[in-house]
C-alpha positions in Angstrom: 7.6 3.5 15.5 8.0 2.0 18.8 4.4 3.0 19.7 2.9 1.6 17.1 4.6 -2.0 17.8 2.7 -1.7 21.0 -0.7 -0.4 20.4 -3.4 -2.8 20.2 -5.3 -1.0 17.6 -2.4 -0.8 15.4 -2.6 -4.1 13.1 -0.9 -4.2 9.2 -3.5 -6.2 7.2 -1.8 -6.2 3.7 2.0 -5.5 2.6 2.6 -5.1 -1.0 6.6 -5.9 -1.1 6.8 -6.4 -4.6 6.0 -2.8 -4.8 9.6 -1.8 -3.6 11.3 -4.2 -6.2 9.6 -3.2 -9.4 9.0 0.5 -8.4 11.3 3.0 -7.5 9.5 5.1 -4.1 9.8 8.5 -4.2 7.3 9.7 -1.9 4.7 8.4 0.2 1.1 9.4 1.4 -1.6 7.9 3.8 -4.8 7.6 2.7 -8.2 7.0 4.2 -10.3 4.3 2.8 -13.7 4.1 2.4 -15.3 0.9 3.5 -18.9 -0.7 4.1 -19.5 -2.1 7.6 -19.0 -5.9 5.8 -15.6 -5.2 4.4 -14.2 -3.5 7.7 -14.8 -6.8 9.1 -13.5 -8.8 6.2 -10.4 -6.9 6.7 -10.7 -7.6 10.7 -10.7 -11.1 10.0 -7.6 -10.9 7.1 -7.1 -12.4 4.0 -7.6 -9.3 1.9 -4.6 -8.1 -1.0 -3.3 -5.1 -2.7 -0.4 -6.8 -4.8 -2.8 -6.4 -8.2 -4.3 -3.4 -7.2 -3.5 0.3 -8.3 -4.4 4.1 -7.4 -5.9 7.0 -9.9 -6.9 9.7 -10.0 -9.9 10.7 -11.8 -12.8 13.7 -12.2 -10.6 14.9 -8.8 -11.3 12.2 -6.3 -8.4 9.1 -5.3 -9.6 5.7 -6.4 -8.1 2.4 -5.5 -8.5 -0.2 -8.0 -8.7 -4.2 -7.9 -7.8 -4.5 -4.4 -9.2 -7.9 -2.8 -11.2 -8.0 0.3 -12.7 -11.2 0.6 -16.3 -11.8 1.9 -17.1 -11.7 5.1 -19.7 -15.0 5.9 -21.6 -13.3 8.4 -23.0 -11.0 6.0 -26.0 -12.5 4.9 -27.7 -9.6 3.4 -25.2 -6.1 2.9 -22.9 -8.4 1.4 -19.9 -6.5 -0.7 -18.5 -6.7 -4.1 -14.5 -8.4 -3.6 -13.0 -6.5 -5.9 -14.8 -3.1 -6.7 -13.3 0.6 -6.6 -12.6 2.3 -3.4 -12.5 5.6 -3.0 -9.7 6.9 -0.8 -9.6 10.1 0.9 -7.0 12.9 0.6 -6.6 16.6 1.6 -7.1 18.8 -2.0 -3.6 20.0 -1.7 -2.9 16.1 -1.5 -4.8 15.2 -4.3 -3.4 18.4 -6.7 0.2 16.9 -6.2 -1.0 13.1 -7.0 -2.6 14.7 -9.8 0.5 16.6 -10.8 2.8 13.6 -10.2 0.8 11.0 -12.5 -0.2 13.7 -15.2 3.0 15.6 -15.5 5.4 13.9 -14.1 4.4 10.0 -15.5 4.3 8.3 -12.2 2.3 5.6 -11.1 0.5 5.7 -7.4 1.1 2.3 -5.9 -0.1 0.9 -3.0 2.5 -0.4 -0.5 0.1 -1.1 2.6 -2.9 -1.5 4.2 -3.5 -1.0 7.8 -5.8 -0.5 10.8 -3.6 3.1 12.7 -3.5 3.5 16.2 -6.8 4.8 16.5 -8.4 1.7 14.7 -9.3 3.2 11.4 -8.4 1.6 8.3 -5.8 3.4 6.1 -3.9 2.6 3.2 -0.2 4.1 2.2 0.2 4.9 -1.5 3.7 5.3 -2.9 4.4 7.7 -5.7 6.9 5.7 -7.6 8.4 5.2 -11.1 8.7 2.0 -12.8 12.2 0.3 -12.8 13.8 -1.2 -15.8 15.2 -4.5 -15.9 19.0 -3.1 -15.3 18.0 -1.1 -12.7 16.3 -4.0 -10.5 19.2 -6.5 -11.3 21.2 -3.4 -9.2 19.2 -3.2 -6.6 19.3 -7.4 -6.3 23.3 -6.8 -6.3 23.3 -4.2 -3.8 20.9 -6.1 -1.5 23.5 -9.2 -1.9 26.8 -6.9 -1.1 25.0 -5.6 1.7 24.4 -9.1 2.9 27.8 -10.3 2.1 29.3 -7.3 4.1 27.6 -8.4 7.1 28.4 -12.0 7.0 32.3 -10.8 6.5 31.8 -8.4 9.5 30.2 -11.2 11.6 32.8 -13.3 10.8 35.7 -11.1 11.8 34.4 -9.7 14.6 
């Protein structure tokens, strides 16, 4: 982790942390994304989101669906669609476990980020998670505010 902190290349263009509170993460996987040359510089330039999008799989092949990237101005002519499907890229052995996981299993493939890696290529992390119920986020909310509380108390005190 400490290397990535200092790399230049290394850059995180979009966090989905609402991800972590209405799904419960079992498993994570990197994917590679394929971009046009105007959305690689959209993402360069920031603004871009993954909080409404999704992953699927379908006719074997990894999509991710309604994530934003805006426009890039520059692009006068090879302009890109904002919100179209992008198809990320996964070993088959990869992409038979997703498969098994959301057809068998009932999960959903959520992305939690979007980043440039240390080498500069974009890639995004999809989680494997299952959806929480009401109950179980409220627990997560009161363990998050113990943990906090224990802190304060061991601050205090020591």
């Amino acid at each position: 982790m400490a290397k990535q902190k200092t790399d230049p290349n290394y850059k995180v263009i979009a966090d989905n942390r609402r991800a972590r509170f209405d799904y419960a993460i079992e498993d994570d996987i990197e994917c590679g994304i394929v971009l046009e040359g105007s959305e690689v510089k959209a993402l360069r330039a920031g603004g871009s989101n993954i909080a409404d999008s999704y992953a699927t799989v379908e006719n074997a092949e990894l999509w991710l669906v309604n994530s934003y990237i805006p426009p890039y101005e520059q692009a006068k002519v090879f302009r890109h669609e904002e919100r179209r499907r992008r198809k990320l890229l996964v070993s088959r052995k990869q992409m038979a476990d997703l498969w098994n996981a959301t057809q068998r299993k009932g999960m959903t493939l959520v992305p939690l980020a979007l980043y440039f890696n240390h080498k500069g290529l974009a890639k995004v992390k999809i989680g494997i998670a299952k959806g929480k119920k009401t109950h179980d986020k409220r627990e997560t909310q009161a363990k998050r505010d113990w943990s906090r509380q224990k802190q304060r108390l061991l601050k205090e005190q020591g």
